[in-house]
C-alpha positions as CSV (number, residue, x, y, z in Angstrom):
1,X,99.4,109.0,96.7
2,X,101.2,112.3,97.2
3,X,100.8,115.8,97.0
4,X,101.5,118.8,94.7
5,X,104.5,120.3,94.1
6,X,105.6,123.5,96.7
7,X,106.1,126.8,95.3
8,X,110.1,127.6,94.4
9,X,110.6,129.8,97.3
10,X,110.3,126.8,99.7
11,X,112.5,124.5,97.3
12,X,115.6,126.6,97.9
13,X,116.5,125.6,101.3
14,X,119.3,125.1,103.1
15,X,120.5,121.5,104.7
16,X,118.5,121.4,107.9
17,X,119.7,118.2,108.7
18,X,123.3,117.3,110.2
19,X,124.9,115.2,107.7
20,X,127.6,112.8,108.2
21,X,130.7,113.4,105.4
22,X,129.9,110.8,102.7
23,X,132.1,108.5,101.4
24,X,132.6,109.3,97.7
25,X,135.2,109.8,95.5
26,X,135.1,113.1,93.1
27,X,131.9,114.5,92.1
28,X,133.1,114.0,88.7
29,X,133.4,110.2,89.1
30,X,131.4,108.2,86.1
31,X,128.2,106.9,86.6
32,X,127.7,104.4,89.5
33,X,124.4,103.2,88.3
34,X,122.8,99.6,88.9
35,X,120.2,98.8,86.7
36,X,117.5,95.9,87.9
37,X,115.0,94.5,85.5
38,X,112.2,92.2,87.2
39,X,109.4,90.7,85.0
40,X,106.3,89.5,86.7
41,X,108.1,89.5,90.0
42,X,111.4,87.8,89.0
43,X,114.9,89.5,89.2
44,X,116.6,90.0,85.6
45,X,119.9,91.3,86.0
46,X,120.7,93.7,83.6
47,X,123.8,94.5,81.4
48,X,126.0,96.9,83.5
49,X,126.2,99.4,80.8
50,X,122.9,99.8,80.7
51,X,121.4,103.5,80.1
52,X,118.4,105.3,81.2
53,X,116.8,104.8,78.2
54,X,117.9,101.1,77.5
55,X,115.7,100.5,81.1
56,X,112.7,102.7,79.4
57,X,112.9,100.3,76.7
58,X,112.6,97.2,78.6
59,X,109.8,98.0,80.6
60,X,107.5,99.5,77.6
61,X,108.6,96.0,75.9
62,X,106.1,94.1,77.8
63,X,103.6,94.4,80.1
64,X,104.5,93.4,83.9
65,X,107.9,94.4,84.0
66,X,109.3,97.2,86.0
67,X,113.0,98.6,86.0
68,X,115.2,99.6,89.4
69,X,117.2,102.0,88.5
70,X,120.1,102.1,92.2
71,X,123.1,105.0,92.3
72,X,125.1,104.3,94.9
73,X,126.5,107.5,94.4
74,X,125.4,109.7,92.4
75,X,126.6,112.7,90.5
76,X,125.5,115.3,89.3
77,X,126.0,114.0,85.7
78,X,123.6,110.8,86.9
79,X,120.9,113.1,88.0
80,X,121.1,115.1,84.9
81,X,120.9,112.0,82.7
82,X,118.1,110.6,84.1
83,X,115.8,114.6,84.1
84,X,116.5,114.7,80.5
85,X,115.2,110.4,79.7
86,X,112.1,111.2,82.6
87,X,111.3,115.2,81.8
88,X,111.8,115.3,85.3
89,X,110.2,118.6,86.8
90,X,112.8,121.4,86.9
91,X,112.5,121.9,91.3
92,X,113.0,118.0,91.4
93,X,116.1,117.8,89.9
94,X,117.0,120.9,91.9
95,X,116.3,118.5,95.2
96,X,117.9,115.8,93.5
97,X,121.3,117.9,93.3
98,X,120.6,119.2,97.0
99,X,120.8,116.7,99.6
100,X,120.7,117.4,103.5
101,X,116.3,117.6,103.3
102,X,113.6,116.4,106.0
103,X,111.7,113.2,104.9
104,X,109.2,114.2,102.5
105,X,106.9,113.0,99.9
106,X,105.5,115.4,96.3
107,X,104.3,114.3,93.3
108,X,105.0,116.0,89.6
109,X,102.8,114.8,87.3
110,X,103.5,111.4,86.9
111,X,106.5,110.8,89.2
112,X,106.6,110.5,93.3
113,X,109.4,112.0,94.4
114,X,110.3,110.6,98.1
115,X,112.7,111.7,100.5
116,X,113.5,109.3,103.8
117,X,116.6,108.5,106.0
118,X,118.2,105.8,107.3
119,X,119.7,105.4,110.5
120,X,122.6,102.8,111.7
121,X,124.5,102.7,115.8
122,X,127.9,103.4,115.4
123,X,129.0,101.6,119.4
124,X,133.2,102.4,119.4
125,X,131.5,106.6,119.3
126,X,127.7,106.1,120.7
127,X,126.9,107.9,117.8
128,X,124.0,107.2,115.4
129,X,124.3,108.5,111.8
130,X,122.2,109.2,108.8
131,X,122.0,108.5,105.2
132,X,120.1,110.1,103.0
133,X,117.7,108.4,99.9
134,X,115.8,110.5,97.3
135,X,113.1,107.8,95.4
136,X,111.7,108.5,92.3
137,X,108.5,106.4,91.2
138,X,107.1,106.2,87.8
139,X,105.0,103.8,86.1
140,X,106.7,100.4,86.0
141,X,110.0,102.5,86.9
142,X,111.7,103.5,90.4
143,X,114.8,105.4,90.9
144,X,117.0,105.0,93.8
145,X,119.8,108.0,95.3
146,X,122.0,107.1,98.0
147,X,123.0,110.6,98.6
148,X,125.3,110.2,101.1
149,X,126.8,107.1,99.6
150,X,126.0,104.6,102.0
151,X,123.5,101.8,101.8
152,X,120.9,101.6,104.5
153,X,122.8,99.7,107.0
154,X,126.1,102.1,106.6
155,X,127.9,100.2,104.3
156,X,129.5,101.5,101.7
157,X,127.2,101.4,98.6
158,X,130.0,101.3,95.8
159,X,132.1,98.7,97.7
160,X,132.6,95.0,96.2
161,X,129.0,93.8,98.0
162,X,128.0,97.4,98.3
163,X,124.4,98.4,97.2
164,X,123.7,96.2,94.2
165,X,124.0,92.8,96.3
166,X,122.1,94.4,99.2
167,X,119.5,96.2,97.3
168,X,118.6,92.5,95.6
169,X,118.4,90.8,98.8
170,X,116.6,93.8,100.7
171,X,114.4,95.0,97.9
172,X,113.8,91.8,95.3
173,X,113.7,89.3,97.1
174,X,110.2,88.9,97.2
175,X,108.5,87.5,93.9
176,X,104.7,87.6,95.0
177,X,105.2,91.8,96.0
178,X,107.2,92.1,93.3
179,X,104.8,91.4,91.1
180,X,102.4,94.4,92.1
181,X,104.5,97.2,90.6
182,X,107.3,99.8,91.6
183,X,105.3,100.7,94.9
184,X,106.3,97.1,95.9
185,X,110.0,97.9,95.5
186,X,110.0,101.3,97.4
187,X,107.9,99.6,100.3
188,X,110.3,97.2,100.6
189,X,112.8,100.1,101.0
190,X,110.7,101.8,103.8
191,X,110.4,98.7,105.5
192,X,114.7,98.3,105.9
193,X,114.7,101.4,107.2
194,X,112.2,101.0,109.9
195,X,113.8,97.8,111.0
196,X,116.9,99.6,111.0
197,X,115.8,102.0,113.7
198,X,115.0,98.8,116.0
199,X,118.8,98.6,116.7
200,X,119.6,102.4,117.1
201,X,116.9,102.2,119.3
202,X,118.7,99.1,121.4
203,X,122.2,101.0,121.1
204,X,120.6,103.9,122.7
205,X,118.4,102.4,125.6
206,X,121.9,100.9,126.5
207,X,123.9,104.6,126.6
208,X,120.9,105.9,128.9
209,X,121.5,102.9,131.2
210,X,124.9,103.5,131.7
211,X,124.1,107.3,131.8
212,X,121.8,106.3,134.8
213,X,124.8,104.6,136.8
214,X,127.0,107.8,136.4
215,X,124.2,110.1,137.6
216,X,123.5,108.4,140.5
217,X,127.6,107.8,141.2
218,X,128.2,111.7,140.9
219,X,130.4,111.3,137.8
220,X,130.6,114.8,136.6
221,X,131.2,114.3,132.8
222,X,127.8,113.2,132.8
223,X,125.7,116.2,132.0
224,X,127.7,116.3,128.4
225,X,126.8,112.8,127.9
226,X,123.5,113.6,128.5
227,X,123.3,116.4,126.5
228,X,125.1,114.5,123.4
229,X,122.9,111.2,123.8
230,X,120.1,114.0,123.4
231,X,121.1,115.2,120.5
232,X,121.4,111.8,118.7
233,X,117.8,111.0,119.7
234,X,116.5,114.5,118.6
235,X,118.1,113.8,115.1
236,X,116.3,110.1,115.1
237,X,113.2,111.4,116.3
238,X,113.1,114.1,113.1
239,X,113.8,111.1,110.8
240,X,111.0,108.7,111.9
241,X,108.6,111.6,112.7
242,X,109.5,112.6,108.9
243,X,109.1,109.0,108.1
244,X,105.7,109.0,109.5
245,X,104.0,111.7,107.8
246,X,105.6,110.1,104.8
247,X,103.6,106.5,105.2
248,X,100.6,108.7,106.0
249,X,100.5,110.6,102.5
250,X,101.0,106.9,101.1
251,X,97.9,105.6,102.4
252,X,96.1,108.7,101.5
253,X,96.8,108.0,97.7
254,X,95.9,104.3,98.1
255,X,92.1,104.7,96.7
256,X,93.2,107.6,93.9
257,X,96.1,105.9,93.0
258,X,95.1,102.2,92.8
259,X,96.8,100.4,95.2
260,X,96.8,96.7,94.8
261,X,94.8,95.3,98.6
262,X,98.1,93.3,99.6
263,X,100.9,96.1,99.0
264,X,97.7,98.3,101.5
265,X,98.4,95.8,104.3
266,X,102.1,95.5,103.8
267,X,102.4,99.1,104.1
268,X,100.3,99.1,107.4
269,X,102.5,96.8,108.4
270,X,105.3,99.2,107.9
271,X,103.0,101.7,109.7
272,X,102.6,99.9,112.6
273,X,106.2,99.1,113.1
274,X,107.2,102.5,112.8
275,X,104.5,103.8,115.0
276,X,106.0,101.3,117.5
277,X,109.6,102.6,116.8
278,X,108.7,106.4,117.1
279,X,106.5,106.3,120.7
280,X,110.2,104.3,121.7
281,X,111.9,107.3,120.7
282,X,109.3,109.9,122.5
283,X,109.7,108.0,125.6
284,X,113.4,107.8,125.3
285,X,113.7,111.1,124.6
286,X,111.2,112.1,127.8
287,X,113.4,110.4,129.6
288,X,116.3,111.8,129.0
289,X,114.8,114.8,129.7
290,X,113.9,113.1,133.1
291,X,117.6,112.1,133.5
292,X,119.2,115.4,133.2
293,X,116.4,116.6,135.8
294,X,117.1,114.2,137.9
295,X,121.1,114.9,137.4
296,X,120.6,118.7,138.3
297,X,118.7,118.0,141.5
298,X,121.6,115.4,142.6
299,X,124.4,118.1,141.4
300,X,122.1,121.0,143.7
301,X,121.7,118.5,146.4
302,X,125.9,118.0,146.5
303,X,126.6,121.8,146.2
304,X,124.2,122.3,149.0
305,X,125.7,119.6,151.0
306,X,129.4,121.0,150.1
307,X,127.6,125.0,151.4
308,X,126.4,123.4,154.6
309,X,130.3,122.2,155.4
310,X,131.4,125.7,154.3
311,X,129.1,127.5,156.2
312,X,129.6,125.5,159.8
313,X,133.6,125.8,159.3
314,X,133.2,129.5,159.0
315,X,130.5,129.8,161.7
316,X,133.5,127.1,164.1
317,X,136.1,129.6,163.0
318,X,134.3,132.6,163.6
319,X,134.4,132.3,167.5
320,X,137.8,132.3,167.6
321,X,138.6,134.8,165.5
322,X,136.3,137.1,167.5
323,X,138.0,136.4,170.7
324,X,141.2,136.8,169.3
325,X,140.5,140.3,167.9
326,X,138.7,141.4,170.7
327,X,142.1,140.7,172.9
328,X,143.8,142.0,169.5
329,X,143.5,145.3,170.3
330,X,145.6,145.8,173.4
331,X,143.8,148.8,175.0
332,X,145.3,149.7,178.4
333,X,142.2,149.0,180.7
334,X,142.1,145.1,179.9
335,X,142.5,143.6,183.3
336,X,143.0,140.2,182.0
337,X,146.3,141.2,179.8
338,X,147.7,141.2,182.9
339,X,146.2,138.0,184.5
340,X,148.7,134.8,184.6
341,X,146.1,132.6,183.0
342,X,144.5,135.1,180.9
343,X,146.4,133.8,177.6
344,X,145.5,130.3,178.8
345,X,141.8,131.2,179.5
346,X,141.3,132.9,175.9
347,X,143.2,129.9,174.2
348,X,141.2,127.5,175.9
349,X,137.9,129.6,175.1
350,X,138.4,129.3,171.7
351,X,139.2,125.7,171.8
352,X,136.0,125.0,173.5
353,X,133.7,127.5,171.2
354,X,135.1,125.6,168.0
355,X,134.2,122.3,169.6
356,X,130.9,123.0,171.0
357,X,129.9,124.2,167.4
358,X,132.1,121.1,165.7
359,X,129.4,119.3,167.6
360,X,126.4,121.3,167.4
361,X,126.5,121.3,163.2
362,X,128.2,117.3,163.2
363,X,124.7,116.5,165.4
364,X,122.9,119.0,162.5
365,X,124.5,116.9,159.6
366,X,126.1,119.5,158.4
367,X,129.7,118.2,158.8
């Protein structure tokens, strides 16, 4: 169901993803910790005061019982906590402390470490942003982080209904899947994400529609619209690409691991919706791509237009100006300085020069 550890070197990276500024308070704020007990697929709520080890307790009590362990937002002193009660490998509580990581799955020893991002449409910005969840799955136990402290629709996950209400209704609701185990509770999880990519996916069809009518109106803020929508999709398309290759080291463990048959199909399921969501994003993104080319032909196309109404105005002007500096120069052996309609003649020579070309170029399109 996973696979082992990476050596330390590749542990220590830096936040490769653009995060979002969470909404926490201090990092020395007391635990936040939600503690769910279900027992054969039914929700127990537990004592709010319950600790780490009061959860390992409860689930070696009794066979069929599993404990959801949800931090809204944690801190370091959470994270800590909970290595000491699980023995929790030293480079995994190092990624537990570092958030800002690709979508990723590892296994130490006992424990499946999962990393996977969420993804919400903010419409007043045409924005989308990110929130980040490490999972931890033991045997009748799963951990949840909500690094950036958000919930998977945005919400705030401390707030009044933040993530212990919405975590129940997204992630227990279900009694039969329940009752299969922790893997039940963290496919649930997966699931609300990939159905939360359904409306980023809406939001953004919408911007590229409206992008469309600016391109072909020669709005000239486009191009940075473009350019920004872009952007937003790339970031979606490295969280469901992530996503993917996460689902696919699932269903690699399902045989080693012993997956129950009905948590298998549910997380096809899962599969197949994603696989959905992420060819929506390739294509979007393609078409951006075909947008902006599309944009930069129009913008050459104007710019050649605007050079072809330069270039005849000069070429009108030129004639003119020719005549006029030929009869400039005042040399003494110009018979028509002295002619009475020799001013006349020249103006009227210019007049007709520029007009014959105003025509020629206006018959050309080029004015």
């Amino acid at each position: 169901m996973g696979n082992p550890p990476r050596d330390e070197s590749a542990a220590r990276r830096s936040n490769v993803f653009r995060r979002r500024p969470a909404v926490g308070s201090a990092p020395d704020a007391p635990a936040t910790r939600r503690t769910r007990y279900v027992e054969r697929g039914h929700l127990v709520r537990a004592p709010r005061e319950t600790s780490v080890a009061d959860a390992e307790a409860f689930v070696e009590g009794a066979q069929g019982r599993t404990a959801l362990l949800l931090y809204p937002r944690p801190s370091p002193e959470d994270v800590d906590e909970l290595a000491a009660a699980w023995h929790l490998h030293p480079l995994l509580v190092e990624d537990l402390h570092h958030a800002g990581q690709r979508p990723k799955l590892e296994r130490y020893g006992d424990t499946l470490f999962l990393v996977v991002r969420s993804a919400w449409y903010v419409n007043a910005a045409e924005d989308v942003d990110f929130a980040e969840f490490h999972i931890l799955v033991r045997p009748h136990a799963v951990a949840v982080f909500c690094q950036d402290g958000r919930w998977i629709d945005g919400h705030d996950a401390d707030d009044a209904s933040g993530a212990a209400d919405r975590g129940d209704q997204t992630l227990l609701d279900d009694e039969q899947l329940l009752d299969h185990g922790p893997e039940a509770i963290v496919y649930r999880l997966l699931d609300a994400i990939v159905d939360g990519y359904v409306p980023v996916l809406r939001g953004l069809e919408i911007d590229k529609e409206q992008i469309e009518r600016q391109v072909f109106s020669g709005d000239a803020g486009v191009t940075e619209r473009i350019y920004r929508l872009s952007q937003e999709v790339i970031d979606l398309r490295q969280a469901t690409a992530g996503l993917t290759e996460v689902l696919r080291l699932l269903r690699q463990g399902f045989e080693r691991y012993g997956i129950p048959a009905p948590l298998q199909t549910y997380l096809q399921d899962v599969a197949d919706h994603l696989s959905r969501v992420d060819t929506q994003v390739v294509e979007l993104r393609e078409s951006l791509t075909q947008i902006l080319t599309v944009n930069g032909t129009l913008v050459a196309q104007r710019q050649n237009e605007d050079m072809k109404k330069i270039s005849g105005w000069a070429a009108i002007l030129f004639a003119p100006t020719l005549i006029g500096a030929i009869y400039g120069m005042n040399f003494e052996n110009m018979p028509e300085l002295s002619w009475t309609f020799g001013y006349p003649l020249a103006i009227g020579a210019m007049v007709a020069f520029a007009l014959v070309l105003y025509l020629i170029f206006k018959r050309q399109k080029w004015m």
